[in-house]
C-alpha atoms as one frame of an Amber mdcrd trajectory, in Angstrom:
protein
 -17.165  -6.067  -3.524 -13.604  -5.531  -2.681 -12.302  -7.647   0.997 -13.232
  -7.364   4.501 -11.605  -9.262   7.454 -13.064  -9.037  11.236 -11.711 -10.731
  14.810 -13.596 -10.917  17.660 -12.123 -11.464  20.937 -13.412 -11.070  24.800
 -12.154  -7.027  24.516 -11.985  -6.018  21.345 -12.931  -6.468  17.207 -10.095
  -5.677  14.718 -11.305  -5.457  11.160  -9.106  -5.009   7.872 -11.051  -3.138
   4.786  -9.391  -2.183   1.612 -10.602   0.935   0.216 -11.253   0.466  -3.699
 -14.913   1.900  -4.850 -15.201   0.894  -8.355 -17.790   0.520 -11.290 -19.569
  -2.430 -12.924 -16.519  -2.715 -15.593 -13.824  -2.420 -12.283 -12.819   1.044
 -12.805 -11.964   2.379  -9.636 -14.090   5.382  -9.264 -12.706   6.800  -5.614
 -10.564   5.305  -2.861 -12.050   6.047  -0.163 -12.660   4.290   3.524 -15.391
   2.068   4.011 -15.395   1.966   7.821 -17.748   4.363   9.222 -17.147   4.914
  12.474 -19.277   6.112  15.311 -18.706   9.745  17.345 -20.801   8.665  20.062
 -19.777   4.827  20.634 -17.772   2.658  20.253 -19.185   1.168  16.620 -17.446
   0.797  13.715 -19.938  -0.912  10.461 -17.946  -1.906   7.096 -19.921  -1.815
   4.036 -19.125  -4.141   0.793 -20.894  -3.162  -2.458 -22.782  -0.260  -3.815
 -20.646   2.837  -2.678 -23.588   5.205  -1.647 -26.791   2.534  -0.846 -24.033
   1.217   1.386 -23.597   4.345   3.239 -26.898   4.599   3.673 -27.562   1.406
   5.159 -24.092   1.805   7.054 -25.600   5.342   8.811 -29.288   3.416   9.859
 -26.837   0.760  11.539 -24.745   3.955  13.424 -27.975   5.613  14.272 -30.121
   2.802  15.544 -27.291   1.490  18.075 -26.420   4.976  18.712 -30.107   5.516
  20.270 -30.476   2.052  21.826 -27.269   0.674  22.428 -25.803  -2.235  20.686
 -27.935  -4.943  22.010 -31.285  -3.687  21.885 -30.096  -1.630  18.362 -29.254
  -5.140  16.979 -32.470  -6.061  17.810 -34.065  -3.564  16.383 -32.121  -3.588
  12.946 -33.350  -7.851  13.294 -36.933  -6.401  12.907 -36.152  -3.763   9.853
 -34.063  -6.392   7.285 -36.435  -6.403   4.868 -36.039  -2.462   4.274 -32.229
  -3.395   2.867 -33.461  -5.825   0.595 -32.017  -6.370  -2.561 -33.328  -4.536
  -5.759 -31.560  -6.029  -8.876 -32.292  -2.951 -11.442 -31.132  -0.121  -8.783
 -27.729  -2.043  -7.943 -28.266  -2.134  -4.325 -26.048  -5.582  -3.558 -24.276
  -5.726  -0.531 -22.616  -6.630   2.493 -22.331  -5.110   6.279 -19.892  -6.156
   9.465 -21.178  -4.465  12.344 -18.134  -4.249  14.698 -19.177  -3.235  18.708
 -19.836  -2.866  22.464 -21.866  -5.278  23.536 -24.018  -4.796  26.621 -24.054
  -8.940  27.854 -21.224 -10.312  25.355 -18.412  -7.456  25.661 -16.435  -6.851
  22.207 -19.182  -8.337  19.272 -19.670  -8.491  15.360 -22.519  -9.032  13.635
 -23.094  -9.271   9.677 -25.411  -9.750   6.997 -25.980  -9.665   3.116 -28.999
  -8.791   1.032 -28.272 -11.750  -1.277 -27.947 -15.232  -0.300 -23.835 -16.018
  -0.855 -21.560 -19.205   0.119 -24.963 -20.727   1.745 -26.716 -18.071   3.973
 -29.538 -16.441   3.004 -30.344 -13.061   2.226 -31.275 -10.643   5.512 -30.202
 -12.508   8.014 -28.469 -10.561  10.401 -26.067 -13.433  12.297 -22.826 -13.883
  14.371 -19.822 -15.581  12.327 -18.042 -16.594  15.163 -14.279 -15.465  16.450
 -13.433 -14.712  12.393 -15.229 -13.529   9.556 -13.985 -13.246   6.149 -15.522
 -11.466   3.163 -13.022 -11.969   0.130 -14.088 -10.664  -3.386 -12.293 -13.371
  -5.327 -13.169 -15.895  -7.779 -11.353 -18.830  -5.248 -12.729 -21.357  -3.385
 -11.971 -21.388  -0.149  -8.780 -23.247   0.017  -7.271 -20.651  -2.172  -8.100
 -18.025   0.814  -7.231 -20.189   3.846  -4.377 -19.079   6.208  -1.754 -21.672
   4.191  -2.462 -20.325   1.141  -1.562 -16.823   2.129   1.623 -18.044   3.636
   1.052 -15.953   6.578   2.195 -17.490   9.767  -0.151 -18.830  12.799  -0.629
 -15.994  15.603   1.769 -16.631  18.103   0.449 -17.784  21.860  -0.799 -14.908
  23.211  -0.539 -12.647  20.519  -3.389 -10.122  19.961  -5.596 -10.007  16.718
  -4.245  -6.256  16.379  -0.575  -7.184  16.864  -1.317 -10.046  14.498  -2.699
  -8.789  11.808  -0.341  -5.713  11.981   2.518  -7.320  10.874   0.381 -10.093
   8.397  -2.531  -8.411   7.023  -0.272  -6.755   3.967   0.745  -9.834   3.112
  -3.176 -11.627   3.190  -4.499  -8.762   1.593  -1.929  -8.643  -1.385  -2.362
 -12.693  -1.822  -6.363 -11.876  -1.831  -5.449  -9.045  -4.904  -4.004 -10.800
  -6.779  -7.208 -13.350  -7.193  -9.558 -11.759  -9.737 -13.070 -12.274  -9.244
 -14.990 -14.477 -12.451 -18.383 -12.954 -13.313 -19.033 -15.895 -15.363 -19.663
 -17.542 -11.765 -22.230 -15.569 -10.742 -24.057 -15.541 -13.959 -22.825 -13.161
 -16.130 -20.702 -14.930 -18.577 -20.351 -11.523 -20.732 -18.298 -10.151 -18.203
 -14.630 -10.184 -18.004 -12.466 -11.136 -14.844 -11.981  -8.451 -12.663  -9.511
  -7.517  -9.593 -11.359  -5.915  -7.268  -9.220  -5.107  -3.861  -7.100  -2.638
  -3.668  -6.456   1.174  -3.041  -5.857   1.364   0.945  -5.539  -1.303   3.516
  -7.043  -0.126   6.712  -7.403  -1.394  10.407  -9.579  -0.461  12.718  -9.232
  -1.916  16.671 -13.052  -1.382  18.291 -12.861  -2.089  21.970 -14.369   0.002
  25.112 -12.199   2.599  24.718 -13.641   3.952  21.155 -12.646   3.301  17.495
  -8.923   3.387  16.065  -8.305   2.919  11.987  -4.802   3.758  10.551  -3.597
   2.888   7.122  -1.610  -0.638   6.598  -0.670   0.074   2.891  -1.221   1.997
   0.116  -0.991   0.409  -3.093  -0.428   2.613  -6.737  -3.743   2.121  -8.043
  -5.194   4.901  -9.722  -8.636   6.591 -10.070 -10.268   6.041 -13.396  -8.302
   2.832 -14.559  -9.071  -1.075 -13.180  -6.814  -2.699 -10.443  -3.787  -4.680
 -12.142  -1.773  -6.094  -9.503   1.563  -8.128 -10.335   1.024 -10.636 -12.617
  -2.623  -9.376 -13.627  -4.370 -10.075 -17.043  -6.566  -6.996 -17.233  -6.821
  -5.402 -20.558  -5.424  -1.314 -20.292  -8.673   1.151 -21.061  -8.683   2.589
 -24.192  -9.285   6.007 -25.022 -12.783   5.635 -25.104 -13.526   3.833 -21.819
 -11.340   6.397 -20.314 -13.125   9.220 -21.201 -16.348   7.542 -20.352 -14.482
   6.937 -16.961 -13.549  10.162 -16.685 -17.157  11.587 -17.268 -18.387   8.827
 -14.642 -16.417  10.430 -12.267 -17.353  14.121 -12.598 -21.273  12.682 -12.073
């Protein structure tokens, strides 16, 4: 479910998305933005999961605040959660930041899940404070604090854009290098898998509109899993390539 980061301050949101979409076995299948970004407002929404059910979802969010701004649209997506609800034989799992203008709080995010994860239950559509983190990793959460990154501590006065300009590379590599452990979640069949990668994008939501450039690019590759430095994965054979391959033409 790849990584999302999000900071919310009294002007503006700035949220950092990788860009890997990849299949059950962690073969990346496109790399591609998951930021979807509003023409209209200024809305960004980050979807974690299921490339195209999270697109989906992602569009409702755009359309609903879109029509009724991003208070009342919040609202309204409150009273719709259980239309996102998680079907285990369609693959629908997944997780939204909903980055925005807010009519009575000024720069807000919002997010929810359709499962329940790290103690919050499914559908429920909450604020997660000034930071929220959504890391794909088999750590705990010391292994994903800011000390464990060895990124430095913003700077007085220094801006969550200006910040994580010059120190989200280096969180987001730390975070690759992690590989998420199916055998946690119940599926002790399935080998470890690293799951962030592609791009690393930005985007800065604040009353002026939407901004997202590109951080870094790393050399992954469509049709083969994510090995960063120091990885374990096992190369595809011939086999799983093709079968890759043939995914990707669907």
């Amino acid at each position: 479910m790849s990584a999302v980061l999000s900071a919310e301050t009294d002007y503006a949101v700035v949220v950092l998305s990788d860009c890997a979409a990849y299949n059950r076995d962690g073969v990346i299948m496109g790399i591609q933005s998951k930021i979807r970004v509003s023409e209209k407002v200024p809305l960004a929404v980050v979807s974690r999961g299921q490339i195209g059910f999270g697109d989906t979802v992602s569009k409702a969010i755009l359309d609903l605040i879109e029509a009724y701004g991003f208070d009342q649209g919040i609202k309204h997506l409150a009273g719709m959660m259980e239309e996102f609800a998680l079907w285990p034989d369609r693959g629908n799992k997944g997780d939204w930041l909903i980055a925005g203008m807010s009519e009575t709080h000024g720069a807000r995010h919002m997010t929810f899940q359709n499962f329940e994860n790290s103690g919050w239950p499914a559908l429920e559509l909450r604020h997660p404070g000034q930071m929220h983190a959504g890391i794909a990793t088999g750590a705990e959460g010391e292994q994903t604090g800011l000390a464990a990154t060895g990124c430095r501590k913003p700077y007085r006065g220094e801006s969550p854009e200006e910040y994580f300009s010059e120190t989200g590379v280096q969180m987001f590599e730390h975070y690759r290098r992690i590989p998420w452990e199916p055998a946690k979640w119940g599926e002790p069949d399935r080998a470890p898998q690293y799951l962030i990668g592609g791009r690393l994008e930005m985007a800065v939501v604040d009353a002026e509109g939407v901004r997202v450039r590109t951080l870094h690019t790393w050399p992954d590759r469509i049709g083969e899993r994510i090995n960063p430095p120091g990885g374990n994965v096992t190369p595809l054979n011939r086999q799983q390539r093709r079968s890759a391959e043939w995914g990707l033409r669907a």
